[in-house]
VMD Tcl script that draws the C-alpha trace (Angstrom):
set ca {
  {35.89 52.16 4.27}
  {31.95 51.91 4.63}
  {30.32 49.75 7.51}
  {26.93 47.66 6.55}
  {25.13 50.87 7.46}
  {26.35 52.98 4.91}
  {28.68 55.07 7.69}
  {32.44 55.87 7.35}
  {34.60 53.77 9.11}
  {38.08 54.58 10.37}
  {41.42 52.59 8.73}
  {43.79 50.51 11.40}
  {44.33 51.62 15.22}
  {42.71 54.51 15.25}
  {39.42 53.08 13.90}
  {39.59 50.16 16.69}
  {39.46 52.53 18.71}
  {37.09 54.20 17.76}
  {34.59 51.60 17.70}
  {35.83 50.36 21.26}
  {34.53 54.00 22.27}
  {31.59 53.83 20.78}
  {30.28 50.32 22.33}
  {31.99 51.42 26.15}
  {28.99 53.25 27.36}
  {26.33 52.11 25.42}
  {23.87 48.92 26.48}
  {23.31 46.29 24.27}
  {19.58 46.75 23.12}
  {17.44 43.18 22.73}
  {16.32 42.57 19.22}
  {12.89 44.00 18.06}
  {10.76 40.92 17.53}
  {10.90 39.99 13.20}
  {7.20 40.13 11.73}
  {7.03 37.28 9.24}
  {7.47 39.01 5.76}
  {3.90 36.93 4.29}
  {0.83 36.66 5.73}
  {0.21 33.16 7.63}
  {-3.03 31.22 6.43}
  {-4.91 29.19 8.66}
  {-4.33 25.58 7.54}
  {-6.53 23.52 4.60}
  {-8.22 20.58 6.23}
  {-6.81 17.62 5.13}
  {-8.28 15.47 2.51}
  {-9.51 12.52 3.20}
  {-7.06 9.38 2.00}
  {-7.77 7.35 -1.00}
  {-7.22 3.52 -0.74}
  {-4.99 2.76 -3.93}
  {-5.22 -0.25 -4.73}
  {-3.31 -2.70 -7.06}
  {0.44 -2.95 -5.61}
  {2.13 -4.50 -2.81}
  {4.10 -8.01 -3.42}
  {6.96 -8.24 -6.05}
  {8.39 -4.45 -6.20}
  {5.02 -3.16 -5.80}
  {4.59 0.17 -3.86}
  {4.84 0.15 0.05}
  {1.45 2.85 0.17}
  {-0.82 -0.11 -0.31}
  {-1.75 -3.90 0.88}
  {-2.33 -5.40 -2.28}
  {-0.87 -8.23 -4.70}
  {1.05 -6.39 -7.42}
  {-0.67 -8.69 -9.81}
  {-3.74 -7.02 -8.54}
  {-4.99 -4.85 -11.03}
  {-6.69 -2.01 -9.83}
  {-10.52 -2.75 -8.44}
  {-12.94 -2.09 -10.97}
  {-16.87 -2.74 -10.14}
  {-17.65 -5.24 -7.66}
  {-14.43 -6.06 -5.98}
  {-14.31 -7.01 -1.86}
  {-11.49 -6.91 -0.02}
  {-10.91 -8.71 2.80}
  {-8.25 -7.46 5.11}
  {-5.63 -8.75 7.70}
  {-6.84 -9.70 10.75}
  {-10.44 -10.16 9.25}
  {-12.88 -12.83 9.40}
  {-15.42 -13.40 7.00}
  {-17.98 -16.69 6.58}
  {-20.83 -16.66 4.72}
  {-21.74 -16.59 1.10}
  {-20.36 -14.52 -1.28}
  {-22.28 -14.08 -4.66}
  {-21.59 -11.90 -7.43}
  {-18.64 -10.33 -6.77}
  {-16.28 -9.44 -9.79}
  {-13.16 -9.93 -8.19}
  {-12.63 -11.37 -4.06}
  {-9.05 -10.37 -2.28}
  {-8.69 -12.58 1.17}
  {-5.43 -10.91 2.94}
  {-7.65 -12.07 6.51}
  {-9.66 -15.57 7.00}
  {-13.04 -16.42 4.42}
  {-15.20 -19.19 5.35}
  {-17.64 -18.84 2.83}
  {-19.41 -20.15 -0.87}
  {-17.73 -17.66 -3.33}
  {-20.55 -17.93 -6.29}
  {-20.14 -16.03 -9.64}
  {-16.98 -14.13 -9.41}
  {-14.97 -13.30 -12.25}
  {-11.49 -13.38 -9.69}
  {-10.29 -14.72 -6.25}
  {-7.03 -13.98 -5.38}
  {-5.73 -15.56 -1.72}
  {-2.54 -13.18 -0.82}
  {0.24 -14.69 1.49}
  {-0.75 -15.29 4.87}
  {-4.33 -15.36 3.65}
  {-6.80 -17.97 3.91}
  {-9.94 -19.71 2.29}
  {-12.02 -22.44 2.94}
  {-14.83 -23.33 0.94}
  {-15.99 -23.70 -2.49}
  {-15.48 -21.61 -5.10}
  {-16.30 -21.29 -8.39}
  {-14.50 -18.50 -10.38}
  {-12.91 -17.78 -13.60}
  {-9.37 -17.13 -12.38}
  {-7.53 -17.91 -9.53}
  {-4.40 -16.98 -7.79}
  {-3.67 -18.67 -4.23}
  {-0.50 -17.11 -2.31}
  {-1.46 -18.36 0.61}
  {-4.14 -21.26 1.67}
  {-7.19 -22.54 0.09}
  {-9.02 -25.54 1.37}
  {-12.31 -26.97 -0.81}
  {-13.55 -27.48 -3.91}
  {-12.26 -24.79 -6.09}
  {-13.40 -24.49 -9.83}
  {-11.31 -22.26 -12.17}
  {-13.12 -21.96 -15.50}
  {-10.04 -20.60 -16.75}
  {-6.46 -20.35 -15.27}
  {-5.47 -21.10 -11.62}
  {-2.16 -19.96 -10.48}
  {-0.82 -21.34 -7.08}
  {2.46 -19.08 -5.92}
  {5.75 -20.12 -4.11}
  {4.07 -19.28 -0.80}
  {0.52 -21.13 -2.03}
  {-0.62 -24.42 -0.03}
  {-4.15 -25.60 -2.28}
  {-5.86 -28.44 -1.21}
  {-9.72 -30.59 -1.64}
  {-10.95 -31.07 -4.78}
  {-9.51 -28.82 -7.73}
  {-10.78 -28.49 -11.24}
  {-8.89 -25.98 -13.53}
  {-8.68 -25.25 -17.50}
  {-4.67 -23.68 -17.37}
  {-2.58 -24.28 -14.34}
  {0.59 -22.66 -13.29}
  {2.43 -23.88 -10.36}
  {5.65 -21.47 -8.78}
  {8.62 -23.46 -7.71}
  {7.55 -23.93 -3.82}
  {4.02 -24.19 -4.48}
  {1.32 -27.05 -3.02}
  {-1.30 -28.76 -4.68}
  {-2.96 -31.28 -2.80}
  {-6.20 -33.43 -3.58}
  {-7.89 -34.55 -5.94}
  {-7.05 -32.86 -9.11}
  {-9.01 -32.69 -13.14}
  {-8.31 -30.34 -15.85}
  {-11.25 -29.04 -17.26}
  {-11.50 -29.56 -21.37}
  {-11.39 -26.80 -24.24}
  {-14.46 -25.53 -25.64}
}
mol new
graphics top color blue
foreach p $ca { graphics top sphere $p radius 0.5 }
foreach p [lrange $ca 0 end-1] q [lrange $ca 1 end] { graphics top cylinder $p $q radius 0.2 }
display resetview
């Protein structure tokens, strides 16, 4: 028989033996240190993060803050963060996201969107709207507002195409705007 080391090794007794003799008067020697078989590399800075935006409520993805029915920023879009506070005016902005608190005039936008535990007070004149958390003012929706389960929308509300979630709360006074 042949031993990992390519020697002969002795059969039964006499090869315990053997090998009892050969370990009695020798020390054990420590381990040579292993050398690691590839070259290390110094480490790549990291990049720097990139917001993505678009996803967050209703099976959206847990990497970002934002509505699911978000789609992704394009242009002029502000975002307006937990824990935020923002009064003002706001002109010209494509599409407004309030996660935080607006007190403002929202003038010109093509979108606001108010996501749950977000607030706005103020008016606002936009094409679309969709409130998952609080609105308070005169809000103007040229074309469709949508007020979710979690939405509370009150003051004076003018709208072309409303949808209202099961849970939602529309308060004030109320006029659908006519076809053109």
């Amino acid at each position: 028989m042949v031993d990992i080391f390519g020697k002969r090794k002795k059969e039964g007794a006499e090869g315990a033996a053997a090998a009892a003799e050969a370990t009695e008067g020798s020390e054990a020697r420590p381990a040579a240190p292993r050398r690691p078989l590839v070259a290390l590399s110094p480490k790549k800075p990291a990049t720097p993060l990139r917001p993505d935006f678009g996803r967050r409520l209703g099976g959206a993805d847990a990497r970002s803050n934002l509505p699911a029915t978000v789609p992704a920023p394009v242009g002029r879009t502000l975002v307006v963060g937990r824990d935020i506070s923002l009064s003002g005016e706001i002109r010209d902005c494509e599409r407004l996201l309030v996660e935080g608190s607006v007190e403002a005039a929202l003038i010109g936008s093509e979108s606001l969107i108010v996501a749950e535990g977000g607030s706005f007070r103020g008016p606002a004149d936009v094409q679309e709207a969709e409130i998952s958390g609080t609105f308070e003012g005169d809000l103007t929706a040229h074309q469709r507002l949508v007020i979710a389960a979690t939405g509370k929308v009150s003051g004076r509300i003018r709208y072309r195409e409303i949808e209202i979630i099961a849970g939602g709360c529309l308060a004030g006074q109320v006029e659908c705007l006519p076809r053109s």
